[in-house]
MIMI-328609 format. One line per field, with one value per residue: residue in one letter; x, y, z of N, C-alpha, C, CB in turn. Coordinates in steps of 0.1 Angstrom, whole numbers, plus 5000, padded with zeros to 4 digits. Glycine has a CB too. Layout:
<pts>
resn a,...
npx X,...
npy Y,...
npz Z,...
capx X,...
capy Y,...
capz Z,...
cpx X,...
cpy Y,...
cpz Z,...
cbpx X,...
cbpy Y,...
cbpz Z,...
</pts>
This chain:
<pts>
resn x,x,x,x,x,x,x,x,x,x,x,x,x,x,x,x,x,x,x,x,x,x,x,x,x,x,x,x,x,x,x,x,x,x,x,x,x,x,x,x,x,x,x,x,x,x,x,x,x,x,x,x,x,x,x,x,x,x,x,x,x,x,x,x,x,x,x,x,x,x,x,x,x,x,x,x,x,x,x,x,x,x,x,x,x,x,x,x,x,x,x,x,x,x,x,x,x,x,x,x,x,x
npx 8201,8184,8196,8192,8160,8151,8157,8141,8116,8114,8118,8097,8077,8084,8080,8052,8046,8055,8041,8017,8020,8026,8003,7987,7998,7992,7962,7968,7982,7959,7937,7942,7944,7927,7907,7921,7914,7885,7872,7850,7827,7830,7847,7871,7868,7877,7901,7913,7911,7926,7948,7956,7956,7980,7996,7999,8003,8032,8036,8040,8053,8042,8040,8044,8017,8000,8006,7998,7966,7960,7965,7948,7927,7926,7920,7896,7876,7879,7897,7927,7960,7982,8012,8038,8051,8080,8087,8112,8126,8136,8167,8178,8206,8227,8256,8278,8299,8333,8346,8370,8396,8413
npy 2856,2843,2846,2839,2833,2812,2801,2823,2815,2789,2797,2812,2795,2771,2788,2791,2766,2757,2768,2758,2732,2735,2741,2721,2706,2715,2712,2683,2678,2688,2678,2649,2652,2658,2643,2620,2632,2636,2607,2597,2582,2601,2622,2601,2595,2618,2624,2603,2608,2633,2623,2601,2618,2636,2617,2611,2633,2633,2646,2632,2599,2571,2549,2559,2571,2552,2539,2559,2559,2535,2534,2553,2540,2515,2532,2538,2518,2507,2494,2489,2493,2466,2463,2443,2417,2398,2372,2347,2322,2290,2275,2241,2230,2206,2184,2178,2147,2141,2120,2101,2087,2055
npz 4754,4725,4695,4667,4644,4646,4665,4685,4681,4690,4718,4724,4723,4741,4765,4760,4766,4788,4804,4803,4809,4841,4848,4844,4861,4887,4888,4886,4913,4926,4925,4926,4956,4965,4960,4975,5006,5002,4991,4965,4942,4920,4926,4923,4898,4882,4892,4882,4854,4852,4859,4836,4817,4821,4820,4796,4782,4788,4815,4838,4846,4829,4846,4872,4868,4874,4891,4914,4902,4913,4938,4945,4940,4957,4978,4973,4972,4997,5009,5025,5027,5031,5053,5047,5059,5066,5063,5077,5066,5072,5061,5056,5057,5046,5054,5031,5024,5033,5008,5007,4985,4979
capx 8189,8187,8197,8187,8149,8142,8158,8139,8102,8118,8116,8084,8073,8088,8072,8039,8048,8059,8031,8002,8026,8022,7988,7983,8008,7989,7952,7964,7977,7949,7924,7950,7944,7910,7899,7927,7906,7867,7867,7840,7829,7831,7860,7882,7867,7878,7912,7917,7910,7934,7961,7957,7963,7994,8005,7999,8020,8044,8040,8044,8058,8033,8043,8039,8002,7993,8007,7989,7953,7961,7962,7936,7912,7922,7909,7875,7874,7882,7915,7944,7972,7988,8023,8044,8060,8088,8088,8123,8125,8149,8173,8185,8220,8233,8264,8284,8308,8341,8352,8389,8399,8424
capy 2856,2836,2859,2835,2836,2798,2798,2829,2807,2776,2800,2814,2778,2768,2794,2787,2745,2754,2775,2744,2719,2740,2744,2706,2697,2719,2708,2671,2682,2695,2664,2637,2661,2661,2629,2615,2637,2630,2598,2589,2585,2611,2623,2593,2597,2631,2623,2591,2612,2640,2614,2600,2631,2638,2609,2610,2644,2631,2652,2627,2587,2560,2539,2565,2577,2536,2537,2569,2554,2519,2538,2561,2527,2507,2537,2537,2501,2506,2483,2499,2485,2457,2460,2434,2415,2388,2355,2343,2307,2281,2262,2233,2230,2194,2188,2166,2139,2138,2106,2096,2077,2048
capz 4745,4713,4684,4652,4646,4649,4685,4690,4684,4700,4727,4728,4721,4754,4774,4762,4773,4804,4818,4801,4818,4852,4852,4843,4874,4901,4886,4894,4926,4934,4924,4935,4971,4970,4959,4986,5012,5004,4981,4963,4923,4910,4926,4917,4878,4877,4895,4873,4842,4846,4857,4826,4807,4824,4817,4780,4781,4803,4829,4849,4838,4831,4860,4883,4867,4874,4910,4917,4900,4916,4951,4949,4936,4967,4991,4969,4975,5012,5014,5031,5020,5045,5055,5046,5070,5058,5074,5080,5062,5074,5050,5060,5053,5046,5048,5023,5032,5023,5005,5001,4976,4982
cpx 8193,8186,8190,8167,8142,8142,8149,8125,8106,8113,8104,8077,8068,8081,8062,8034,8047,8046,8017,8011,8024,8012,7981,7990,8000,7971,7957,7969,7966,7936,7928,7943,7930,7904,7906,7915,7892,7868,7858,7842,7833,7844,7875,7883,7876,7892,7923,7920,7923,7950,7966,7963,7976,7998,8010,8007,8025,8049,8045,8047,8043,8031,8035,8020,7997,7993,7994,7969,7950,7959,7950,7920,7911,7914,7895,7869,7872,7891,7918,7954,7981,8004,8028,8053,8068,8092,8104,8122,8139,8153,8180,8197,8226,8247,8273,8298,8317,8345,8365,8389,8417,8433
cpy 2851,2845,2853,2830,2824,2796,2812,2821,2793,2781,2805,2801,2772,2772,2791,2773,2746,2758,2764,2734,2724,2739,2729,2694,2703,2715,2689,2672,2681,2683,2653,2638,2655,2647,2617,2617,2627,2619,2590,2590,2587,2621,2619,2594,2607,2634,2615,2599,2624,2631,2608,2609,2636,2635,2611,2622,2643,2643,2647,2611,2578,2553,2547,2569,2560,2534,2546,2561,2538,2524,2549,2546,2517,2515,2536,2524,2499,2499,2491,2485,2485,2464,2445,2425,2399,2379,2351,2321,2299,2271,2247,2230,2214,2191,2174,2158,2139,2127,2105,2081,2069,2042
cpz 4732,4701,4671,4654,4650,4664,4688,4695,4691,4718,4736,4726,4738,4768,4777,4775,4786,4815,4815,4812,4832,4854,4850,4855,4884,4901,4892,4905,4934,4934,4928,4949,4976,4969,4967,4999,5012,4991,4982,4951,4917,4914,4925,4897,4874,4878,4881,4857,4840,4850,4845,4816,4812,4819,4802,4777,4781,4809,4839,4842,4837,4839,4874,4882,4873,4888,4912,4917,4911,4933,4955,4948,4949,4982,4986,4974,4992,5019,5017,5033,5033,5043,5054,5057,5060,5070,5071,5076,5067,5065,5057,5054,5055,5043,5042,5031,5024,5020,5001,4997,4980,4974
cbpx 8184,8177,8215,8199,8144,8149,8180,8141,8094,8139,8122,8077,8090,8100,8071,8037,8065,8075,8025,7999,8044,8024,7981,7988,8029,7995,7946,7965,7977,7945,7917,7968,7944,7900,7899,7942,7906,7852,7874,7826,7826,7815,7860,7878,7852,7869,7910,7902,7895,7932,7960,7948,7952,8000,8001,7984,8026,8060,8031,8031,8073,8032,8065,8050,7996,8001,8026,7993,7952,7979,7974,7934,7916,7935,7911,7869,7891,7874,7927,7942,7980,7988,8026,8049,8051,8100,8075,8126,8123,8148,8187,8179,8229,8227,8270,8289,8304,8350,8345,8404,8398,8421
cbpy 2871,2825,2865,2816,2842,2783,2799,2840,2802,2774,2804,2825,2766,2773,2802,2783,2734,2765,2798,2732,2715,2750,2757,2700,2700,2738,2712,2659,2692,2711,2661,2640,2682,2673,2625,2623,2650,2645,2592,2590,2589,2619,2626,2575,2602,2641,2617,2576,2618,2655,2603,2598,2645,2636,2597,2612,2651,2623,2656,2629,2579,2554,2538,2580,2584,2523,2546,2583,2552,2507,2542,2578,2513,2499,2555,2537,2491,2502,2476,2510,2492,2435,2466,2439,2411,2394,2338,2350,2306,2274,2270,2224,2242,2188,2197,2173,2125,2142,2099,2097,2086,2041
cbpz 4744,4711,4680,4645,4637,4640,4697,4684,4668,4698,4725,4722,4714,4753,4774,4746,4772,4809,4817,4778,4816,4853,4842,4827,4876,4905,4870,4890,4926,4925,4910,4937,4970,4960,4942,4988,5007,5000,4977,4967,4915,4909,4931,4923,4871,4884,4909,4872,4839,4852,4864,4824,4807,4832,4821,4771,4785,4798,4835,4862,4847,4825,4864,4885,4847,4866,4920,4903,4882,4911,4956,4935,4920,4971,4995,4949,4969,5017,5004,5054,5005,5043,5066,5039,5089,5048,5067,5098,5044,5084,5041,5060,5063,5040,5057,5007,5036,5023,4995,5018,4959,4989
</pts>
């Protein structure tokens, strides 16, 4: 336990953080979930919006809030995202001549 009074508020500080940061991680859970499930509108708006706000916390990184929005936008859209396949290119390999010098 923190005996000097500034670490004591550092501490209750902390507590407060942790249980908003909880409850801002299992709300987008929970609307990621759902707006995965039944998407439409108003459940990508509502998804998109608290992703956002994560992010701006950093609950979660900016990269990842962009992946997240970028894949919930291609189910609204109705894409499903191709697999890749990688074509095998051939090099031609030429091969040099040696010249000897006389």
């Amino acid at each position: 336990m923190p005996v000097i009074k500034s670490a004591k508020k550092k501490l209750r500080q902390d507590k407060k953080r942790t249980i908003a940061n909880k409850k801002l991680k299992e709300l987008l859970k929970k609307a990621i979930k759902n707006a995965s499930k039944k998407i439409d509108e108003k459940n990508f708006r509502e998804a998109v919006s608290i992703v956002d706000k994560a992010a701006k916390k950093n609950i979660i990184h900016k990269n990842k809030a962009s992946h997240l929005k970028s894949a919930l936008a291609k189910k609204l859209s109705g894409k499903s995202p191709k697999a890749t396949t990688s074509t095998k290119t051939t090099k031609t390999i030429k091969k040099k001549k040696k010249v000897t010098k006389k």
